[in-house]
N, C-alpha and C positions, 0 to 999 in steps of 0.2 A: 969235658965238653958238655955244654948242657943241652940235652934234649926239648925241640919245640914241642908245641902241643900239637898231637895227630905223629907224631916219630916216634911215639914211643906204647908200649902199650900196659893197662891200666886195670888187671882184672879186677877191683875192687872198684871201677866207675860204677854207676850209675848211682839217682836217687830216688830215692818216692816218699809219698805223703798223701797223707786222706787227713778227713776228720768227718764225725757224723754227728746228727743231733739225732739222741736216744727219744729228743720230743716230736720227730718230724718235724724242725721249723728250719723253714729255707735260708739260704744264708747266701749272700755272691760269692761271685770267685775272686774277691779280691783276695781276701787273705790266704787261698791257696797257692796261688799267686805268687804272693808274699814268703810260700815257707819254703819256695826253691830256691832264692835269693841264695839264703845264707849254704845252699851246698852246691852252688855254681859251678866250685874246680870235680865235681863229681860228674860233671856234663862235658862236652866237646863242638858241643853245635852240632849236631849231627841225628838230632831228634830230640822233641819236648811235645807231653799232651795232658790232656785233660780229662776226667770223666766225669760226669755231673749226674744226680739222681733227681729227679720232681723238677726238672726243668722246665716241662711241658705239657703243665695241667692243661692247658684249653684243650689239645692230645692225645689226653692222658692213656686214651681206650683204645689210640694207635700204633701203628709200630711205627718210628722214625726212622728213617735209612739215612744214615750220612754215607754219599759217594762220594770219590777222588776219581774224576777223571784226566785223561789224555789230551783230551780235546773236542769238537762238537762231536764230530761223527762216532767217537766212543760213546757219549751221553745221547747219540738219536736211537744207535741201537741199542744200548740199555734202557731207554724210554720204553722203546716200542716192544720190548718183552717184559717190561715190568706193567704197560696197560695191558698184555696179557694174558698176564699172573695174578695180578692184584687189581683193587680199586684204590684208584691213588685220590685221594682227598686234597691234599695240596701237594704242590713241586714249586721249589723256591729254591735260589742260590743263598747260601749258607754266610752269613754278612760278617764281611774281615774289616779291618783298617789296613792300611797299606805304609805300613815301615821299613825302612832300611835292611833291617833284621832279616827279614824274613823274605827271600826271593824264589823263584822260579815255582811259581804255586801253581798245580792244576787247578779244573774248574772244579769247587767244592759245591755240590748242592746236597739238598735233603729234599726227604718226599713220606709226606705220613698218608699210610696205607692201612687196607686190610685185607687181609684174604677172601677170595671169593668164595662162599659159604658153599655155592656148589660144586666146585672144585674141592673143600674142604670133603664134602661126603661124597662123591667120587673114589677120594685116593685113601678115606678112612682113615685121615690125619690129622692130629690138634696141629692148631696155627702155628703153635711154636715150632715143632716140626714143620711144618710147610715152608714157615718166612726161613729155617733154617737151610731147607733143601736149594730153596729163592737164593740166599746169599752164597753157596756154592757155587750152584751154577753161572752167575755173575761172574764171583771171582777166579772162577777156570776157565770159561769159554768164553766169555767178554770180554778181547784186549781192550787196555786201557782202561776198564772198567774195575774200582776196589769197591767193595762196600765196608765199609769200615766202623760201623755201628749200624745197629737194627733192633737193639732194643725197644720198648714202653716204657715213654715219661721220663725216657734217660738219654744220655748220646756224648760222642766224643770227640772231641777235638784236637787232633795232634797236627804234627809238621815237622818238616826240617828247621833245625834253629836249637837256641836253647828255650826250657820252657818258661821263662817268666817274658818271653819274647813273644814264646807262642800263645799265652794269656792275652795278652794284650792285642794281637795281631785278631784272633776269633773275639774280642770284645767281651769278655768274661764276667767284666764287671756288672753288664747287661742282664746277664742271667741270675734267678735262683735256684740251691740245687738246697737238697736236706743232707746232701752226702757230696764229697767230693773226693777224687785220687788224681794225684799226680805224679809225672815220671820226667825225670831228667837221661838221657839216654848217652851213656859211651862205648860207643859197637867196637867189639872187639874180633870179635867171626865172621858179623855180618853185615852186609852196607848199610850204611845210613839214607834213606828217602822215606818220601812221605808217609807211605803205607807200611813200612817196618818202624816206624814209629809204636812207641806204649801211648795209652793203651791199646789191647787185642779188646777185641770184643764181641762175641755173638749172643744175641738175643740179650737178653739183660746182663749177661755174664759180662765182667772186663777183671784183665788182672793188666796191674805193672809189677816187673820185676826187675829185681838187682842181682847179677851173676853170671851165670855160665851153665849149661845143660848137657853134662856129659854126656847124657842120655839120648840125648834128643832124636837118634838114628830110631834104637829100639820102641819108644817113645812113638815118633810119626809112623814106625809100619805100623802099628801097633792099632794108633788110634785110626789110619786112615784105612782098617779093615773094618769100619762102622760107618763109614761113609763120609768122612771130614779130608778134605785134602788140605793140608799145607802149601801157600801160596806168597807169603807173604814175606821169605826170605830173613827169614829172623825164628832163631828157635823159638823166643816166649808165646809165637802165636799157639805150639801145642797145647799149650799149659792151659789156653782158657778149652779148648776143644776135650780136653782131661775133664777138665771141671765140668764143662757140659754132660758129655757122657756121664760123670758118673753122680753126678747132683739131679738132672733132666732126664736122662734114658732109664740109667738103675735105679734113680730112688736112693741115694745112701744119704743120710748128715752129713752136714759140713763134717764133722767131728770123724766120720767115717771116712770121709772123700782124705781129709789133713791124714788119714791111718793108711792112704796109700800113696798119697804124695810123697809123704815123709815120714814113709813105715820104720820103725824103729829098728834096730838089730837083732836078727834072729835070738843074740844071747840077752838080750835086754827084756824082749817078749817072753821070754823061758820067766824069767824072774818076776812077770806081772802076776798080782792076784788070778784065779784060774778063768773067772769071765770075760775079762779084760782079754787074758792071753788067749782064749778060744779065737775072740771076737778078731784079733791082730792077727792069730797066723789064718783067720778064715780069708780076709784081706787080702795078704800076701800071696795067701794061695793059690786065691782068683784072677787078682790083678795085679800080675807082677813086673808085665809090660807097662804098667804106668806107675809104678817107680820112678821120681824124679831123681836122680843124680848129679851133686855137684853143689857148687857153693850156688846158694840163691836167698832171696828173700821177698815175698809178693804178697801184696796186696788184692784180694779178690772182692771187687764189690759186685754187690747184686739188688732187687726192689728190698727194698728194706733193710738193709746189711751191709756191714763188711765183716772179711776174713782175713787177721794177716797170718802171714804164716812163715819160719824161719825152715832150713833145710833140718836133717837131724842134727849135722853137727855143729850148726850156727856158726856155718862159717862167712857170711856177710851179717852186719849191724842190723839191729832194729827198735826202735826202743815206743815205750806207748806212755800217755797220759790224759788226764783228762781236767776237764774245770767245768761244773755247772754241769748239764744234759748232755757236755759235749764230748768223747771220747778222738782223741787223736794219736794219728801212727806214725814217724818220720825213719827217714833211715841216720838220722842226728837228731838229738836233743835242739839243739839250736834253729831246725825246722821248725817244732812247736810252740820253740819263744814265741817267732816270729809268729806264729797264729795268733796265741795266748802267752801272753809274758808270765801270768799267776799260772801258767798250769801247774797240776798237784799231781801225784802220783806216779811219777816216776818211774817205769819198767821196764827191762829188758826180759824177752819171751824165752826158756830157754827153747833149745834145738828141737825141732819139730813137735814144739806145741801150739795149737792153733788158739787163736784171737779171735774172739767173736763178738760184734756188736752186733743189735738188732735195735730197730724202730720199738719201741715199746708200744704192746698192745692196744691197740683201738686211738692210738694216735692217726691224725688223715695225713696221706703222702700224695 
C-alpha cells in the first residue's frame, strides 16, 4: 500500500539554502526562490521562509520587527507597549500577494524602531539586549502576538505553504538582500504554523535547519536559565537562542560557538594538537548543556555572514560551492544549479566542521 504524503513520516525532510556575495552586492530573491524548486519532495506544505540581509538600507540604523498577529485586538495591544518601549519610526503592514497557495494568514506587519536612549541608561543595557528583552516579552505575554524577526537591515519572511510559494506570496522578487537563506520545512515532532516556520530569528541571528534535536529538553532548560523562553513550538528555535548566547552574551567565534554546537568526541579531542585539545575540552567543559544532538544541518546567517554547519557525524546532507564573489550552501547540489548552473567548487563539509563566509573588508552592506 503506498503511503500519502503527511501518513508517513520523513526524518531526512527538510531543505535549506543561502548564497552570499563576499562583494556586498544585493541580489533579489528570485533565484533563492529558485533553489527550492528542485528539493520540493523535501517539503510537505507545512512551512517555507526566507531570510534576507541589506534589505533595508533606507533603515539601515533601525531594528525591523516583523509580527504575526491573531488579529486587531492582538496588534492594539502589542502597539500600545511597543510606543512604550521604543520609538517606532514607521508601522506598515508587510505587503503579500494573495495566491491560492497560501491561506489562513494572520495580520503580518513590520515596525522600524529604536530604543529609547533613556530607557537604554536607566536599565544600563545596549539596544541589542533591550530589542532582545522587547521581543520576549511580546512573545510570552502578548497572545497572539509573534515577533518573528527584529534584526538591522535584515528580516524574515516565513509561512505555512511550501517555500517557493512562500517567495512569491511576500513578493521576494521586490526586495535586495547581499545574503539570503532559505528553508523548506517537514515537521516531524512539531506542528506546522506560521510562527514555527524557519527561519528563527533574533536580533540579527537567523538559523534554518534540517533534522531532529535530540537534545532539545537539556538544551531549552539550559538556555532558558539566561533569560530566553522557548515559545515557538518547534525545537530549531533553541538553536538560534544558542547562537545568541554564545556569539552575543559570551564573546566566542563562530569557530568556537561550531566547538560546542558540534563538539567533537571526547576521544577525537584527546587526539587534537594540544592547543586545539585545551581549547575543545575548555568548551565542553563549560558548555555542555548546549551540546546539540542529533542528525542536523543549519545554516546561520548574521550582518555580514553566514555559518553553515553539519552535526559531528554528518548525518543530514550539505554540500557548498561557489562562482565569482558568490559562495552558495544547499542541502542538494541541484539547489545551486538552479542559482548558478557554472557553479565550481564542489563540497561536502565533513561532520562538524563549520563554513564560514564573510562580507569582505570595507565592502558597504
Amino acid at each position: 500500500m503506498r503511503l500519502l504524503e503527511g501518513e508517513f513520516r520523513n526524518p531526512s525532510g527538510c531543505a535549506i539554502s543561502a548564497v552570499i556575495s563576499r562583494n556586498g552586492e544585493r541580489m533579489s530573491g528570485e533565484k533563492i526562490i529558485e533553489s527550492m524548486k528542485p528539493m520540493h519532495e523535501r517539503s510537505n506544505g507545512l512551512g517555507g521562509g526566507f531570510a534576507g540581509y541589506g534589505i533595508y538600507p533606507e533603515y539601515k540604523d533601525l531594528f525591523a520587527l516583523h509580527i504575526f498577529f491573531s488579529g486587531t485586538k492582538a496588534r492594539e495591544e502589542c502597539e500600545a507597549y511597543l510606543r512604550g518601549a521604543l520609538e517606532l519610526v514607521k508601522a506598515e503592514v508587510i505587503p503579500t500577494r494573495t495566491i491560492p497557495a497560501i491561506t489562513d494568514e494572520p495580520l503580518i506587519w513590520r515596525y522600524f524602531a529604536t530604543p529609547l536612549r533613556s530607557v537604554l541608561a536607566s536599565m544600563q543595557v545596549d539596544e541589542n539586549e533591550y530589542i532582545a528583552r522587547v521581543v520576549m516579552h511580546i512573545n510570552i505575554t502578548i497572545e497572539g502576538a509573534y515577533v518573528f524577526s527584529s534584526g538591522k537591515n535584515m528580516g524574515v519572511f516565513k509561512a505555512v505553504g511550501y517555500p517557493e510559494d512562500v517567495g512569491v506570496f511576500y513578493r521576494l522578487e521586490e526586495y535586495e538582500a547581499y545574503s539570503w537563506t532559505a528553508h523548506g520545512r517537514y515537521p516531524t515532532n512539531t506542528p506546522g504554523w506560521w510562527g514555527g516556520a524557519h527561519p528563527f530569528a533574533l536580533l540579527d541571528w537567523t538559523v534554518v535547519h534540517n533534522g531532529e534535536i535530540s537534545s532539545y529538553d537539556a538544551n531549552r532548560r539550559c538556555i532558558e536559565m539566561y533569560g530566553y523562553k522557548c515559545t515557538l513550538q518547534t525545537d530549531t528555535e533553541v538553536i538560534t537562542y544558542i547562537a545568541d548566547y554564545l556569539l552575543r552574551k559570551q564573546g566566542l567565534s563562530l569557530e568556537e560557538a561550531a566547538g560546542v554546537i558540534a563538539a567533537p568526541f571526547w576521544d577525537t579531542i584527546a587526539r587534537r594538537p594540544e592547543a586545539e585539545r585545551r581549547e575543545l575540552e575548555y568548551l565542553r567543559t563549560v558548555f555542555p548543556s548546549l551540546l546539540i544532538t542529533g542528525p542536523f544541518s543549519i545554516i546561520l546567517g548574521f550582518t555580514g555572514g553566514l555559518m553553515a554547519l553539519n552535526d559531528r557525524l554528518k548525518l543530514r546532507s550539505m554540500v557548498t560551492a561557489e562562482k565569482g564573489d558568490r559562495v552558495y550552501i544547499a542541502s542538494e547540489e541541484a539547489a545551486i544549479r538552479a542559482m548558478e548552473p557554472g557553479a565550481e567548487h564542489i563540497y561536502a563539509p565533513a561532520g562538524g566542521e563549520p563554513v564560514i563566509v564573510r562580507v569582505r573588508e570595507g565592502c558597504s552592506l
